[in-house]
C-alpha positions in Angstrom: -4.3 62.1 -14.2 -0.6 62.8 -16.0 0.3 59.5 -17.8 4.1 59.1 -17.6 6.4 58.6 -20.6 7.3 55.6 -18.6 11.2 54.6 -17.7 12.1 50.9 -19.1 14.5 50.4 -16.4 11.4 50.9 -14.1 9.4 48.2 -15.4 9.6 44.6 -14.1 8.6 41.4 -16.4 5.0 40.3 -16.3 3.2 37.6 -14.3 3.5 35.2 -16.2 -0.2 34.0 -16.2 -1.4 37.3 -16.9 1.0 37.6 -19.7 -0.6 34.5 -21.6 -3.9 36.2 -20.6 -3.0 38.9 -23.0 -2.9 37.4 -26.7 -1.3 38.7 -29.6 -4.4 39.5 -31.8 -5.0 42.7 -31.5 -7.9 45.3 -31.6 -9.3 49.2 -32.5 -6.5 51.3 -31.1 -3.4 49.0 -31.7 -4.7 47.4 -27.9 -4.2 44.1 -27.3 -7.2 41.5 -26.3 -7.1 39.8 -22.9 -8.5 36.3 -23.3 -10.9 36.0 -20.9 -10.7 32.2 -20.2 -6.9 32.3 -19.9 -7.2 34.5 -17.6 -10.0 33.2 -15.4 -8.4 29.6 -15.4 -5.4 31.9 -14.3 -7.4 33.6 -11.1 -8.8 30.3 -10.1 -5.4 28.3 -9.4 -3.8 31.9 -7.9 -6.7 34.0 -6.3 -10.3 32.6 -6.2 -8.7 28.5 -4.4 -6.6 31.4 -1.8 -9.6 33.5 -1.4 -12.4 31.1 -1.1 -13.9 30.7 2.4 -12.9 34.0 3.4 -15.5 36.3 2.4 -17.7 33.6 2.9 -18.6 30.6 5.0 -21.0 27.9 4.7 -24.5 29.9 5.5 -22.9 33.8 6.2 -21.0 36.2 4.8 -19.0 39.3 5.4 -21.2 41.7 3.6 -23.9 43.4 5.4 -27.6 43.5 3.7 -30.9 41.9 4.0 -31.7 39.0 5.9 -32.9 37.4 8.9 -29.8 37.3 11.3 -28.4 40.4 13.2 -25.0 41.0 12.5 -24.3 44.7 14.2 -26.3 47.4 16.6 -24.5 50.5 16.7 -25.2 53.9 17.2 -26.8 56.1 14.5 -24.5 57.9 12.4 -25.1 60.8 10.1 -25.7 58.7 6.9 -27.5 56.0 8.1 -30.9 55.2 6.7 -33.6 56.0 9.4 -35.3 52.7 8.6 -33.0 51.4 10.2 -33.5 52.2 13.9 -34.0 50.0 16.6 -37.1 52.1 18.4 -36.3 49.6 21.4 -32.5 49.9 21.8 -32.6 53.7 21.3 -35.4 53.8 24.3 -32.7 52.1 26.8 -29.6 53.4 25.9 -31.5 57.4 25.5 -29.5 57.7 21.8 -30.5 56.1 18.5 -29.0 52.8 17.6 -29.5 50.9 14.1 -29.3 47.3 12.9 -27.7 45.8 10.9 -28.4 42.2 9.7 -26.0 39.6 8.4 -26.8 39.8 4.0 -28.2 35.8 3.4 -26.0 33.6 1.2 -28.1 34.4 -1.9 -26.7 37.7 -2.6 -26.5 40.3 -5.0 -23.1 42.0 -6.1 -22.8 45.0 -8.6 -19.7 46.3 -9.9 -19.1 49.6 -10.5 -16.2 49.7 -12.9 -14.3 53.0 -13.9 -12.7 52.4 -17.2 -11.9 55.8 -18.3 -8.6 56.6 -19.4 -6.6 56.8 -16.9 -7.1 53.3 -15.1 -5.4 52.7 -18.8 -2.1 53.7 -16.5 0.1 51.5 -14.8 4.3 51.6 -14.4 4.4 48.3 -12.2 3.6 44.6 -13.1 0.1 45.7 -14.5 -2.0 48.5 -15.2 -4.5 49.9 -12.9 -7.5 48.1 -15.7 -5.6 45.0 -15.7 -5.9 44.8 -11.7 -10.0 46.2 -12.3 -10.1 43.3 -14.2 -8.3 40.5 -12.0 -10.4 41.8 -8.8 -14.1 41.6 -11.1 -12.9 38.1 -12.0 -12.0 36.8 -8.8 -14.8 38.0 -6.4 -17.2 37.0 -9.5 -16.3 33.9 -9.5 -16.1 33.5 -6.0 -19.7 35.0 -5.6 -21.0 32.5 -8.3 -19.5 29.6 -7.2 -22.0 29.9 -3.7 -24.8 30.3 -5.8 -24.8 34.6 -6.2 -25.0 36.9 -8.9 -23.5 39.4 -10.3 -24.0 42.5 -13.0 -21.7 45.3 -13.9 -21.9 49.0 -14.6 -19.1 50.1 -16.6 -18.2 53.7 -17.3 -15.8 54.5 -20.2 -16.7 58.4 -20.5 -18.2 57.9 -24.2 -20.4 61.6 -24.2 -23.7 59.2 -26.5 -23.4 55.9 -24.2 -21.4 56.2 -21.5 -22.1 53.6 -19.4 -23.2 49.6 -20.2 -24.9 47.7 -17.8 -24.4 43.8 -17.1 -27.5 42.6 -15.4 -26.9 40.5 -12.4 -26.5 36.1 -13.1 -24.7 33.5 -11.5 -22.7 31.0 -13.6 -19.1 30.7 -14.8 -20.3 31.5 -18.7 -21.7 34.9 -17.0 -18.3 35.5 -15.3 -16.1 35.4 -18.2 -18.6 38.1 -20.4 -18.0 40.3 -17.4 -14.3 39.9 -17.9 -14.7 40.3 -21.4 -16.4 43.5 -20.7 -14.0 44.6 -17.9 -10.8 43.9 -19.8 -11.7 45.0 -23.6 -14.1 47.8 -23.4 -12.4 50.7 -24.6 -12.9 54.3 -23.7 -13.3 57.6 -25.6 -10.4 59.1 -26.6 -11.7 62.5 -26.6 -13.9 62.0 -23.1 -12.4 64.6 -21.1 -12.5 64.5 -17.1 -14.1 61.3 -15.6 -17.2 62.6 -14.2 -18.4 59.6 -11.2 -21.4 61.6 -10.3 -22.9 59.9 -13.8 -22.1 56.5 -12.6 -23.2 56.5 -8.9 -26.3 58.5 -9.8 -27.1 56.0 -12.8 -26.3 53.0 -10.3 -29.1 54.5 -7.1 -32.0 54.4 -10.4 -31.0 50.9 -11.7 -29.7 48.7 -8.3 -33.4 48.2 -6.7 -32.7 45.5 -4.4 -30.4 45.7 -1.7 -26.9 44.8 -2.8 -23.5 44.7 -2.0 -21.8 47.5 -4.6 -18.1 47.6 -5.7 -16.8 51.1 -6.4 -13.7 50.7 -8.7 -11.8 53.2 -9.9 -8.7 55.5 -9.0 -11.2 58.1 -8.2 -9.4 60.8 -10.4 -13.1 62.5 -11.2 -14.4 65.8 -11.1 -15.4 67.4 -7.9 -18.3 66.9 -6.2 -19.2 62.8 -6.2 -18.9 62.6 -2.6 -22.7 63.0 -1.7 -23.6 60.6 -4.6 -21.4 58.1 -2.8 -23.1 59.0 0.6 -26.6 58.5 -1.4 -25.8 55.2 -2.2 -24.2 53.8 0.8 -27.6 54.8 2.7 -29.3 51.9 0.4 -26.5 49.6 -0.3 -23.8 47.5 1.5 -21.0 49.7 -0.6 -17.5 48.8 -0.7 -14.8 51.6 -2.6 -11.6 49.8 -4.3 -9.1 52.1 -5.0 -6.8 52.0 -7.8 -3.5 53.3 -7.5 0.3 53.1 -9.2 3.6 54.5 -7.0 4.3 56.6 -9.4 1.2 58.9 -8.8 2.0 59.3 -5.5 6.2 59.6 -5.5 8.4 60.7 -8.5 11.5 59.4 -9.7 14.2 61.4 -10.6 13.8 60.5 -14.4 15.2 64.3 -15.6 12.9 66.0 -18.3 10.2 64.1 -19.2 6.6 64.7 -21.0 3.8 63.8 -19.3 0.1 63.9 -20.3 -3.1 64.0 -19.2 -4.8 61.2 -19.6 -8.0 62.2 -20.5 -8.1 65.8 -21.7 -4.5 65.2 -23.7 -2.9 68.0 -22.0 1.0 67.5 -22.0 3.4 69.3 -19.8 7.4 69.6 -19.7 8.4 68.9 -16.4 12.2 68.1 -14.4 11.8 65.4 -12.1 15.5 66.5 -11.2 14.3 69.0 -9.4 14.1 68.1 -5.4 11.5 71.0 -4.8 9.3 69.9 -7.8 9.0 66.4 -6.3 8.6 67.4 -2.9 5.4 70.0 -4.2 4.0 67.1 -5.9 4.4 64.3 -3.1 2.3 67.3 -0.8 -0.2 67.4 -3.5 -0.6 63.3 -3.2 -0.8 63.3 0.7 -3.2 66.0 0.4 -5.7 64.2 -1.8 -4.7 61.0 0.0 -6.4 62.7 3.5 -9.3 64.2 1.2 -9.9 60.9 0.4 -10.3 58.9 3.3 -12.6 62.0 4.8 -14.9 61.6 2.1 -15.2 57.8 2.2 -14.9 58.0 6.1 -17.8 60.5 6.2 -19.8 58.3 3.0 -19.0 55.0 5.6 -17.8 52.9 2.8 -14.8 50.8 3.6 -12.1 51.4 1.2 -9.8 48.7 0.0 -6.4 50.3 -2.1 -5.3 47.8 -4.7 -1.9 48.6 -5.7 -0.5 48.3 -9.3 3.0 46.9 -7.3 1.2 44.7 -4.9 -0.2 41.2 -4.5 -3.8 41.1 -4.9 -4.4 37.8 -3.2 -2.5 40.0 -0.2 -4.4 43.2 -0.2 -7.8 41.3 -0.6 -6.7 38.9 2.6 -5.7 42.1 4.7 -8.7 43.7 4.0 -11.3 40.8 4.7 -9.2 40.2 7.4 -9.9 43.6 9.5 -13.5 43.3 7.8 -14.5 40.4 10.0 -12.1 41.6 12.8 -15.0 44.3 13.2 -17.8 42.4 12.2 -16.4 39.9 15.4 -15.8 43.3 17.8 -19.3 44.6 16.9 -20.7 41.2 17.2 -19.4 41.5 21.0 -21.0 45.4 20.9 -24.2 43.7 20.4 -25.1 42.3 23.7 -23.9 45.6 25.7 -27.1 47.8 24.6 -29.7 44.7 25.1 -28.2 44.1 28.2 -28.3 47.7 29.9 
């Protein structure tokens, strides 16, 4: 994806907490370190004290995975895992129906995290890996803080070791090395195109046990991921969070400007003045706006958009919001095939 040569006027100041997050020492590559306990005292006064109870309560959650209490039958869809069938409810209704059980509280969580070059972008508040970095924090923490773990399987495109896993604990001391991880891990400069095939397949040979997985990235990736996706959705409770900035879907007239990709350093000269360039380029963003949502739609993997402009206490309170709105309407689904 282009990075822009970014406006000033454009650019409003900083939370504040997240800007004593990010010190002044600085690292390889003139970038500056994000202290990882600033910035986790920082998500538990704004997001984890907001967020807590929702994904949660006191002996369920809203994640679907193994345990003892069923949460959901449905009818059998295309990318459901077969093993799943209830023989019983698919005699009496004359059409297959899974189950689904509510996950128990001692869960596992994996995040997936995309930290290629281009989640580097960001023309709001933050970037698109400072918000990666917020959302591991806060539903870490959250998780650990009922007793679950959680690992981490970071991509940074590197062509020797692409990839670094975190294997799953519990325990605030774990949480802040997986925001260390999340926040300073660097990528290749020379990587090329993000390639999420690598990751997803890489994540179906290392997650074993049933987990709930968190797909972050801005899903700027070469073709083809979608079946990896599906793969791992059959196994795995698998949630996509989608990284995006306004400015990759809607141009400002800025004039001529330099823009550049991201990861394979291409640079183009380009007039945002122009009414009919804008225009081609807001089609191109709708059009891989609907090609996304068919291919999570058709992986069944809920998709939550964080926003580089938006709250994330907000988005993440929406989303768990219509989350157990349909857990509750399924819940009510339930009883119809049993009682036929």
């Amino acid at each position: 994806m282009f990075g822009w040569l970014r406006d000033p006027r454009r650019r409003s100041a900083p939370d504040a907490a997240v800007d004593e997050a990010v010190t002044a020492a600085s690292v390889a590559g003139g970038q500056s370190r994000v202290d990882p306990e600033s910035l986790l005292r920082s998500l538990e006064w704004k997001t984890v004290r907001v967020l807590d109870g929702l994904l949660q309560g006191d002996y369920k959650t809203l994640f679907r995975g193994e345990g003892m209490a069923l949460a959901e039958l449905r009818e059998y869809q295309p990318h459901d895992d077969v093993r799943h069938i209830d023989w019983n409810a698919t005699a009496r209704m004359q059409t297959p129906y899974v189950r689904e059980h509510q996950e128990d509280r001692d869960m596992s969580a994996w995040f997936l995290v995309d930290l290629s070059r281009s989640v580097s972008f960001g023309s709001a508040q933050t970037s698109k890996r400072m918000l990666a970095t917020e959302f591991v924090g806060a539903m870490a923490r959250i998780l650990s803080r009922r007793g679950n773990r959680a690992g981490a399987m970071i991509y940074t495109g590197l062509r020797t070791q692409g990839q670094r896993h975190i294997p799953p604990r519990a325990g605030r001391r774990h949480v802040l090395h997986l925001i260390d991880c999340v926040a300073n891990t660097r990528a290749d400069q020379h990587s090329g195109e993000t390639d999420l095939r690598v990751l997803l397949a890489d994540a179906m040979e290392v997650i074993k046990r049933r987990s709930t997985v968190f797909v972050i990235s801005d899903f700027y990736t070469v073709e083809g991921w979608e079946p990896s996706l599906a793969r791992l959705a059959r196994r795995h409770d698998v949630i996509a969070i989608r990284l995006t900035d306004p400015l990759e879907a809607c141009l400002p007239d800025l004039g001529l400007v330099t823009i550049e990709d991201a990861e394979t350093g291409e640079q183009v000269f380009v007039d945002t003045h122009d009414p009919a360039f804008r225009r081609r380029f807001e089609q191109m963003s709708e059009l891989r706006e609907i090609a996304l949502r068919a291919a999570f739609s058709g992986a069944g993997v809920d998709c939550l958009e964080l926003r580089t402009d938006s709250s994330l206490v907000a988005s993440l309170t929406h989303f768990m919001a219509l989350r157990k709105r349909r857990g509750q309407l399924a819940g009510g689904a339930t009883r119809a095939p049993q009682a036929a």
